[in-house]
C-alpha positions as CSV (number, residue, x, y, z in Angstrom):
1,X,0.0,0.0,0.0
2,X,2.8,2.2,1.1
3,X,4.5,2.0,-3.0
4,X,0.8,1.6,-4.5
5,X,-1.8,3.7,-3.4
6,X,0.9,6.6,-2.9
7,X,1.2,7.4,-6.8
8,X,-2.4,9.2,-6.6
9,X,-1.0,11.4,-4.1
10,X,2.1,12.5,-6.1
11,X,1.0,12.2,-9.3
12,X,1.2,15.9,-9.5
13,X,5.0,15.8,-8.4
14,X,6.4,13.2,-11.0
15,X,4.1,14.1,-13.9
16,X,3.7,17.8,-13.8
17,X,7.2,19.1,-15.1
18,X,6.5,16.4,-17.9
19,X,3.4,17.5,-18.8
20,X,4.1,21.2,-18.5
21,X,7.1,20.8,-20.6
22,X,4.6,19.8,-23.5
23,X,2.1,22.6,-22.7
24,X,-0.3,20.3,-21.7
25,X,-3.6,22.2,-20.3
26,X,-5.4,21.4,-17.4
27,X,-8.8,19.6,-18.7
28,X,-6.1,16.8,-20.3
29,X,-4.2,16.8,-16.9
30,X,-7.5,16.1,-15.3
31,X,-8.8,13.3,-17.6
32,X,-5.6,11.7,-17.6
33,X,-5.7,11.4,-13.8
34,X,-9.4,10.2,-13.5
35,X,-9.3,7.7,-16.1
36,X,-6.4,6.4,-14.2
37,X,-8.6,5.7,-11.2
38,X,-11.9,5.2,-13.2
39,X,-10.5,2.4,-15.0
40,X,-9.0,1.1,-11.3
41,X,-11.9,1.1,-10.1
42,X,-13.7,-0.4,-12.5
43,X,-11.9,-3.4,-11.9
44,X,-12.4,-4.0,-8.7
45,X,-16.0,-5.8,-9.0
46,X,-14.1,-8.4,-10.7
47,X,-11.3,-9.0,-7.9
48,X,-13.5,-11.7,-5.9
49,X,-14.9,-13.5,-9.3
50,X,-11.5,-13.5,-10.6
51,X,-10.0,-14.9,-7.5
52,X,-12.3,-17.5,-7.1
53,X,-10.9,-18.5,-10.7
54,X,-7.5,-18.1,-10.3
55,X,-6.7,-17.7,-7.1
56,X,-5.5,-14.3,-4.9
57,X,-1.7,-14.7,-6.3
58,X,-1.8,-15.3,-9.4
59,X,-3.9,-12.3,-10.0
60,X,-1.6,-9.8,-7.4
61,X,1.3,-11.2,-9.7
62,X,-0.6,-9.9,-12.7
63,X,-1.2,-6.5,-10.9
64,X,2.3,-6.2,-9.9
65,X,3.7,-6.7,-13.7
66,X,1.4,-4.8,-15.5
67,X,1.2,-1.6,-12.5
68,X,4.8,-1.8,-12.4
69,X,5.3,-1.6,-16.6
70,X,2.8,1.0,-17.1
71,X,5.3,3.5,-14.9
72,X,8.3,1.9,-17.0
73,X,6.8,2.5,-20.3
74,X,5.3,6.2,-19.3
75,X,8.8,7.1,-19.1
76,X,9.4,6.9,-22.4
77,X,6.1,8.7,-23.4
78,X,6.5,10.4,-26.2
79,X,3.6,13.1,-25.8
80,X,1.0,13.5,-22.9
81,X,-1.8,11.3,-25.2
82,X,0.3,8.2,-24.7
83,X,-0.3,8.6,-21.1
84,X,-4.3,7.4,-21.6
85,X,-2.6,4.1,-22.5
86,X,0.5,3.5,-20.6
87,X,-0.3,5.5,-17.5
88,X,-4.2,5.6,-17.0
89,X,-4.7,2.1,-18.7
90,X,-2.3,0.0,-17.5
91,X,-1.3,1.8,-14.3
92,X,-5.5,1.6,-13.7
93,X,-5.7,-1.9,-14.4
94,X,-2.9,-3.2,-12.2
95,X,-2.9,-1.4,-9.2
96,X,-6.9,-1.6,-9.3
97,X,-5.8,-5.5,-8.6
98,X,-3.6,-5.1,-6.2
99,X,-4.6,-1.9,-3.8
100,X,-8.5,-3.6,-4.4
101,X,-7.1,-7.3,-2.7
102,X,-5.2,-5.6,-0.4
103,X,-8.0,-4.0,1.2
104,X,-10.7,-7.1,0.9
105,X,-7.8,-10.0,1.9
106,X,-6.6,-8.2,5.2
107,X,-10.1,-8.4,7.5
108,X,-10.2,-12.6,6.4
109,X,-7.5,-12.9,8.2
110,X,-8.7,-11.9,11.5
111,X,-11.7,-12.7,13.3
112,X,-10.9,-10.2,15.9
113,X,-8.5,-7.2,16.3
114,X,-9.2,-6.2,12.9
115,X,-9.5,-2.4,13.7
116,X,-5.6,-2.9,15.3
117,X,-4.8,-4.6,12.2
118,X,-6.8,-1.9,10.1
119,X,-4.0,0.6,11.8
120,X,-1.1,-1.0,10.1
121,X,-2.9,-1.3,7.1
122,X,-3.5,2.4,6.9
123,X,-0.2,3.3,8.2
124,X,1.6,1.6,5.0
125,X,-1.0,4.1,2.9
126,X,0.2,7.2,5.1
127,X,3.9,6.2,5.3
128,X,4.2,6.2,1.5
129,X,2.3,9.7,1.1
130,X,5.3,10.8,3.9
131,X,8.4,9.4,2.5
132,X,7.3,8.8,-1.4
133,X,6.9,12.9,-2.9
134,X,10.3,13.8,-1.4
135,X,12.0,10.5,-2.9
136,X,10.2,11.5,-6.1
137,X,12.0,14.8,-6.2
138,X,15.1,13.8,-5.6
139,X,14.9,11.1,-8.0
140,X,13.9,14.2,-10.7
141,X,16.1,16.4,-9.4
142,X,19.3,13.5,-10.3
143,X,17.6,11.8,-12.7
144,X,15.6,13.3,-14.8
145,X,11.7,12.6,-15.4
146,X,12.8,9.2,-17.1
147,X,15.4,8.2,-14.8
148,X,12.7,9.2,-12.1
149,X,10.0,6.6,-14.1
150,X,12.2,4.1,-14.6
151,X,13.5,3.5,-11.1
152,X,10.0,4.0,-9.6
153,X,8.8,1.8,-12.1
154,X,11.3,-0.7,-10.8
155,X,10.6,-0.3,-6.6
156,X,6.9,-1.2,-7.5
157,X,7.9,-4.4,-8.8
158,X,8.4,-5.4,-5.3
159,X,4.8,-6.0,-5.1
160,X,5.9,-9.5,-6.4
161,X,7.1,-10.2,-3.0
162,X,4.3,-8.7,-0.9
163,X,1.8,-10.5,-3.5
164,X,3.8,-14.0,-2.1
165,X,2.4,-13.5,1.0
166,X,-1.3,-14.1,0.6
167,X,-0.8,-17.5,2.4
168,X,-3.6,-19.6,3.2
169,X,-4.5,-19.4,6.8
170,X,-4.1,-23.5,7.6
171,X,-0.5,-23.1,6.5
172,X,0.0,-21.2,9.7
173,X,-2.6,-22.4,12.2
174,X,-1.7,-24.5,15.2
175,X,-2.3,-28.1,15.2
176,X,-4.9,-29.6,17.0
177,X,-4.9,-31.6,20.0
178,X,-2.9,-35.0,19.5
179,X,-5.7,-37.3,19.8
180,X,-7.4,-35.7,17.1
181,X,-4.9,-36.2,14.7
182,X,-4.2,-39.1,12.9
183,X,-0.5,-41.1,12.6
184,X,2.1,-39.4,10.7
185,X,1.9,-42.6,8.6
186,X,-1.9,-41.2,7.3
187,X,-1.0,-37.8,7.1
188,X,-0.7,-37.9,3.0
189,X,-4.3,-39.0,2.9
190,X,-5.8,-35.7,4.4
191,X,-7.7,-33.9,1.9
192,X,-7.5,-30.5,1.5
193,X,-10.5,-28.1,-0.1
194,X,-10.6,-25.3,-1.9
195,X,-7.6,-23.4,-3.2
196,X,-4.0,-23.4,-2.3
197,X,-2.9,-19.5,-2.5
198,X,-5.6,-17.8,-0.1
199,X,-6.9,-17.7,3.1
200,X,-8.9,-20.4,3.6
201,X,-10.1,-23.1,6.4
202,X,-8.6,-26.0,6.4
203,X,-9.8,-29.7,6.4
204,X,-8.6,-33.4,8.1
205,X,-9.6,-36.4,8.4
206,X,-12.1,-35.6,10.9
207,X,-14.0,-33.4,8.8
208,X,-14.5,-36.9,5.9
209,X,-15.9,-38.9,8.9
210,X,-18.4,-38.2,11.5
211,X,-17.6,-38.3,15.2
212,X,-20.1,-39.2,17.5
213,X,-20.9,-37.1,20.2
214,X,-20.7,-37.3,23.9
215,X,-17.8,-40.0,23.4
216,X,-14.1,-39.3,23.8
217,X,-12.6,-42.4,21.6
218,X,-10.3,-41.9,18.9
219,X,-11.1,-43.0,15.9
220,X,-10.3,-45.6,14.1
221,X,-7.7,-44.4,11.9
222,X,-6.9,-47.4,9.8
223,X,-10.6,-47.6,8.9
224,X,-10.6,-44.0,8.1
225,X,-7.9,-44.3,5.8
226,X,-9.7,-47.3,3.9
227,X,-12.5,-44.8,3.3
228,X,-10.3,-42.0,2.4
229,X,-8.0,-44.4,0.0
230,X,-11.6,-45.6,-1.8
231,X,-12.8,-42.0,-1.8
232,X,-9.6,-40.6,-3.3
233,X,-9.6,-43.9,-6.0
234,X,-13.1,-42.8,-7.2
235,X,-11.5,-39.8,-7.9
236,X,-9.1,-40.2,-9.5
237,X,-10.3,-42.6,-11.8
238,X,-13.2,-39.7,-12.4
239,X,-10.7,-37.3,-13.2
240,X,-8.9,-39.7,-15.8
241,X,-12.1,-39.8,-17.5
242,X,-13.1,-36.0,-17.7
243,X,-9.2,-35.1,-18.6
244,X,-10.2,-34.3,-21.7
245,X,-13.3,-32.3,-20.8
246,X,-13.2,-28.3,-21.6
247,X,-12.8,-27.0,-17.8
248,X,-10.0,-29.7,-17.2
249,X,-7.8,-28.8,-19.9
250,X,-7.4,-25.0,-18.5
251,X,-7.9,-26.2,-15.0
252,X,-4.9,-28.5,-15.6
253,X,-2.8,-25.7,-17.8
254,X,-3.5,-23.1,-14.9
255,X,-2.1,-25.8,-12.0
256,X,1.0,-26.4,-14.1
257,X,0.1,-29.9,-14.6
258,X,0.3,-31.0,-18.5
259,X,-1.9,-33.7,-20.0
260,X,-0.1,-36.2,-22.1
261,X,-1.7,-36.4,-25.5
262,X,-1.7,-40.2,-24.9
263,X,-4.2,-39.8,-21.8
264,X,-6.5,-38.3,-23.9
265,X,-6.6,-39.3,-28.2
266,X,-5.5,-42.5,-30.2
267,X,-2.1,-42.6,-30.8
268,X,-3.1,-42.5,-34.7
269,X,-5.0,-39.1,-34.1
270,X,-2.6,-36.9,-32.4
271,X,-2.6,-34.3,-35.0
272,X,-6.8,-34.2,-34.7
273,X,-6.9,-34.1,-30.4
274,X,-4.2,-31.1,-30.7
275,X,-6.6,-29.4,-32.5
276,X,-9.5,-30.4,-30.8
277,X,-7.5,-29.4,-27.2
278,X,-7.0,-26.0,-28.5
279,X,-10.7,-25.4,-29.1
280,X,-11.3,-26.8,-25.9
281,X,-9.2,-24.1,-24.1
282,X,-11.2,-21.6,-26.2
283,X,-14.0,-22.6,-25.3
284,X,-13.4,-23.2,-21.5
285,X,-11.7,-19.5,-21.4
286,X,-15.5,-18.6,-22.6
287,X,-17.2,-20.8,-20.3
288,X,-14.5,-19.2,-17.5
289,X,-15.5,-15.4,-18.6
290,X,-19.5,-16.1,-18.8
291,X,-19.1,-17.2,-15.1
292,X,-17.3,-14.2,-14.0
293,X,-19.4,-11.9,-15.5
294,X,-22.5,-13.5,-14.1
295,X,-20.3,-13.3,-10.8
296,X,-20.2,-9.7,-11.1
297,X,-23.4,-8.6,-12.3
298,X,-24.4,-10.6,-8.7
299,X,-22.1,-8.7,-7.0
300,X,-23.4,-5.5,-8.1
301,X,-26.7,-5.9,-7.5
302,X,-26.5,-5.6,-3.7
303,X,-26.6,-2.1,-5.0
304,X,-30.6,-2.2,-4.4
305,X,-30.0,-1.7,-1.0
306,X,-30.0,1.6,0.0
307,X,-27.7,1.6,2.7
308,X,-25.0,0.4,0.1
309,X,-25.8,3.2,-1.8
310,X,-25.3,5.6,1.0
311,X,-22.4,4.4,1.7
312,X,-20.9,4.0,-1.8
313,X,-22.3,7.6,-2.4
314,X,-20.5,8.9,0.6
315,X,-16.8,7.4,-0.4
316,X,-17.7,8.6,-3.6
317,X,-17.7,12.1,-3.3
318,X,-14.7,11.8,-0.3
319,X,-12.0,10.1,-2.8
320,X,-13.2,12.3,-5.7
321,X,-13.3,15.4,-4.3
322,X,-10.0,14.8,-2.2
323,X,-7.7,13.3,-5.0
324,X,-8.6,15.3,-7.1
325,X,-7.6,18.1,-4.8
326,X,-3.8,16.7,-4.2
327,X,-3.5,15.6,-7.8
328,X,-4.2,19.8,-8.3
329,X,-2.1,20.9,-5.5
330,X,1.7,21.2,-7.3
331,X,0.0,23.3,-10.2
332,X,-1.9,25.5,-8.0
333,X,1.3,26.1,-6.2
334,X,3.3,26.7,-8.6
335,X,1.2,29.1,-10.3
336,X,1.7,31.3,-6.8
337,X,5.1,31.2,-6.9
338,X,6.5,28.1,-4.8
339,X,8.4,25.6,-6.2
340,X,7.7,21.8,-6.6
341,X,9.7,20.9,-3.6
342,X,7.7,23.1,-1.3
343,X,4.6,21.2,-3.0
344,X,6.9,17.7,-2.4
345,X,7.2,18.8,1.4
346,X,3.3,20.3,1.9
347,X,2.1,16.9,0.9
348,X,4.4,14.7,2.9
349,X,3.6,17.1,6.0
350,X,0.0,16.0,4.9
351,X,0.8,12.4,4.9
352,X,2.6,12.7,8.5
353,X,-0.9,14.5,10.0
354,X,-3.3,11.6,8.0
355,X,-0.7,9.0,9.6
356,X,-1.1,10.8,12.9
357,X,-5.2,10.9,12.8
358,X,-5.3,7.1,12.1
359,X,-2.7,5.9,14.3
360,X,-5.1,7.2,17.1
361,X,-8.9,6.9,15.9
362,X,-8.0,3.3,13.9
363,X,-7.6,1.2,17.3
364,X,-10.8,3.0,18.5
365,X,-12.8,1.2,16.6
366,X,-12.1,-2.3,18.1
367,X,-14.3,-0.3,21.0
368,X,-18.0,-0.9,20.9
369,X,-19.0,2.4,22.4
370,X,-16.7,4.3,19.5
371,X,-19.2,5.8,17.3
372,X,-17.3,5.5,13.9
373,X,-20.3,7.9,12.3
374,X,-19.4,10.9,14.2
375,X,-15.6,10.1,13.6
376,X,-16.5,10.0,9.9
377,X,-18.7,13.1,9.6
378,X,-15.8,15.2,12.1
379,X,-14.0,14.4,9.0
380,X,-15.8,15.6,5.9
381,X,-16.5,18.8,7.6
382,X,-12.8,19.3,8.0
383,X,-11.8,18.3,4.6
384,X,-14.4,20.5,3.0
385,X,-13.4,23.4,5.1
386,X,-9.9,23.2,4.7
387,X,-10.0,23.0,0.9
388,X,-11.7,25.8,0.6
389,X,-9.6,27.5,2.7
390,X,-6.6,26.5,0.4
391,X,-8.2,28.0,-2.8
392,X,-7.8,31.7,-1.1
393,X,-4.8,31.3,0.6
394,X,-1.6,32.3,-1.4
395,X,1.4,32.7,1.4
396,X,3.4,29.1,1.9
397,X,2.4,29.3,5.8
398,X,-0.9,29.4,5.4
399,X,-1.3,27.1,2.1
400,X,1.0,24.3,5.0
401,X,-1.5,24.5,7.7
402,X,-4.1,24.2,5.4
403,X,-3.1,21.2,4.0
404,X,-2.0,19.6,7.3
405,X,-5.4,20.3,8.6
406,X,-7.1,18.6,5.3
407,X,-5.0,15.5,6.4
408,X,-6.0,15.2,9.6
409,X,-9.7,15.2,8.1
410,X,-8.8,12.5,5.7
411,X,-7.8,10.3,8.2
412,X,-10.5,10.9,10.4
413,X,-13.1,10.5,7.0
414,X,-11.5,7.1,5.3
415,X,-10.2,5.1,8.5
416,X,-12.8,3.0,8.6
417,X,-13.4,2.6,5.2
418,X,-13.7,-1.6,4.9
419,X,-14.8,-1.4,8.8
420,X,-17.9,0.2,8.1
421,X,-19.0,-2.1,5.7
422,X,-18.5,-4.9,7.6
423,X,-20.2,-3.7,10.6
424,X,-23.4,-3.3,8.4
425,X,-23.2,-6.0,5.9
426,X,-20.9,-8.3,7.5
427,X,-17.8,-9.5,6.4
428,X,-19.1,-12.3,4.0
429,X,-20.5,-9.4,2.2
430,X,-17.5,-7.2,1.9
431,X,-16.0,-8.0,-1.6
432,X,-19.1,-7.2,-3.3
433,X,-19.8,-4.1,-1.1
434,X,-16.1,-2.5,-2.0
435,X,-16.2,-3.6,-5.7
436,X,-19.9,-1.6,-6.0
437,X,-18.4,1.4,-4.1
438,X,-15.6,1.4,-5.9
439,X,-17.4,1.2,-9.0
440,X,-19.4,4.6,-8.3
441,X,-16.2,6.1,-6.9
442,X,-15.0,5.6,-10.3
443,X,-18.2,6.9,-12.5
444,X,-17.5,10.3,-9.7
445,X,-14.0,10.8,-10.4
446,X,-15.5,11.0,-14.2
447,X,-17.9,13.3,-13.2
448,X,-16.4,15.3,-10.3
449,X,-12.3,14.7,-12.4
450,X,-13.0,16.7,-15.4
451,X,-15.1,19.1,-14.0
452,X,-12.2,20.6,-11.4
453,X,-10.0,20.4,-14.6
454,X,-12.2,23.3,-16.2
């Protein structure tokens, strides 16, 4: 989060000698910046349907290369148009991924404590506002605007590692009591279910064969393996005979795990079944792409209730307005007078108060009489207030404390961003609930982008 969802905040800093250099005005400036997070957000309704596909790593791995190339190829931009493709396209699409699943994988992981682990989470997010606009500058400063790109380009690429750590939760769960496992010499005949890269719950040998209650024996493990053995050779023998089926081949392709041509066609007909295998990926990348759409079109309809579209309204006009606003801040301050550095330092100063404001109100909200409403609603009114104090301020002094107040506000407004939902939708609700609000977030930054631009 802290290399990620920082680039919103100094967009302003790495791009704007670049795109003043080509006399780019400020409607283009704008558009280029909101399609960026339009098309992020636009992606986000598709995180859970995709992971359920794929699987949480292999699709942070594809947010990692494609967020991190889109910074690497925007260095060598040849005008401010290319940028709608390598910056607001690509850059949209891949960190859409990854800031979208870092936000709805962290509360899985914790069934309580999750405002404490909400902190951290929101500290990486205030640590790279702090530390990334200065680093930026310097980078420009020695570097030049490419040299800048291309080395930014290459920090985001360790994303690959953070994306590694998506473990599923059994891999790090304590073991149960002894007499409820079985020998080591049965322990390769637990089944697991469900996927292998994401949290998930895990399953043994006592979840394939009822207990009965009110007795303490142990089971009989040796007849629980002959079930298990007869369970797993039904299988298996099913599997051989559906290897050849559409959702097999990909399914198989995907796990690394390539079917011999012998398994599958006559040895007379290989030509024919390599043909026939590539239609069958075809068609099961279809069959793959119908089920993620219908996926999402569920997800979005939890729309129709109207506290989710509160809600979704509310972040809505928050991020819009308030990226927007720090995307703008550089060129408002250097048509005054100050130079980009004073703009790199106002907005880490920023960073440092939003830090500050969540590091304090975050772990609050593991308290049950902590009314997160009033936290959230302290906030807006100091965010508006404090931007519109900025727009008729012109000294340095006061254009600082303006922005340190606005970051106070944000942190006070956005803390409790996944929190909220899952106090009133619950947690088994939360993936749809972000990928809707992040869907109108991006239809307002459209909206709300363009029109600040003018």
């Amino acid at each position: 989060m802290m290399l990620y969802l920082s680039l919103d905040s100094f967009f302003g800093i790495l791009f704007s000698g670049y795109l003043l250099e080509k006399g780019t005005s400020s409607a283009t400036t704008a558009w280029v910046f909101n399609i960026r997070i339009f098309v992020g957000d636009l992606v986000t309704p598709l995180i859970r349907p995709l992971v359920q596909e794929f699987g949480w790593r292999r699709i942070g791995y594809i947010g990692v290369f494609m967020s991190s190339f889109s910074v690497i190829l925007s260095a060598f931009s040849p005008s401010a148009e290319f940028l709608f493709f390598s910056y607001s396209l690509l850059s949209g699409l891949g960190m859409g991924l990854v800031i979208g699943m870092s936000f709805i994988i962290l509360p899985l992981y914790f069934d309580r404590r999750r405002g404490l682990a909400n902190t951290f989470l929101m500290a990486g997010i205030c640590l790279g506002q702090i530390l990334i606009p200065p680093f930026i500058r310097y980078l420009l400063d020695n570097y030049s605007y490419k040299g800048g790109a291309l080395i930014y380009g290459a920090m985001l690429m360790n994303g690959f590692v953070a994306v590694s750590l998506f473990h599923p939760v059994e891999w790090h769960m304590k073991p149960r009591r002894k007499t409820d496992q079985p020998p080591e010499s049965l322990a390769s005949l637990i089944p697991q279910k469900g996927r292998s890269d994401g949290p998930q719950e895990p399953m043994n040998l006592l979840d394939v064969v009822p207990q009965h209650e009110g007795t303490k024996e142990e089971p009989d493990w040796l007849a629980v393996a002959d079930q298990v053995k007869v369970k797993r050779t039904r299988r298996d023998t099913s599997h051989r005979l559906s290897e050849c089926s559409q959702e097999s081949v990909i399914s198989n392709i995907l796990s690394g795990n390539i079917v011999s041509d012998t398994n599958c066609a006559p040895p007379d007909n290989k030509e024919g079944y390599k043909g026939n295998r590539c239609l069958g990926v075809i068609k099961t990348l279809w069959i793959i792409l119908v089920r993620v759409a219908h996926r999402t079109k569920s997800d979005v309809g939890i729309l129709r209730l109207s506290r989710v579209f509160v809600i979704s309204l509310a972040d809505t006009l928050i991020f819009s307005s308030y990226h927007n606003f720090i995307m703008m801040v550089p060129f408002v301050m250097e048509s005054e007078g100050h130079s980009l550095q004073d703009s790199a330092w106002c907005i880490s100063l920023m960073g440092i108060c939003n830090l500050a404001t969540r590091l304090i109100v975050s772990p609050l909200s593991d308290w049950k009489r902590f009314d997160k409403r009033l936290c959230i609603m302290f906030g807006c009114v100091v965010i508006g207030s404090t931007i519109l104090v900025f727009s008729f301020v012109t000294d340095l002094v006061w254009m600082t404390v303006a922005l340190a107040a606005s970051g106070h506000g944000l942190g006070a407004a956005v803390t409790f961003y996944t929190l909220v939902m899952i106090q009133y939708l619950g947690i088994e609700n939360l993936a749809a609930m972000f990928g809707v609000s992040s869907l109108m977030q991006g239809c307002g930054f459209l909206i709300i982008g363009p029109a600040i631009g003018r």
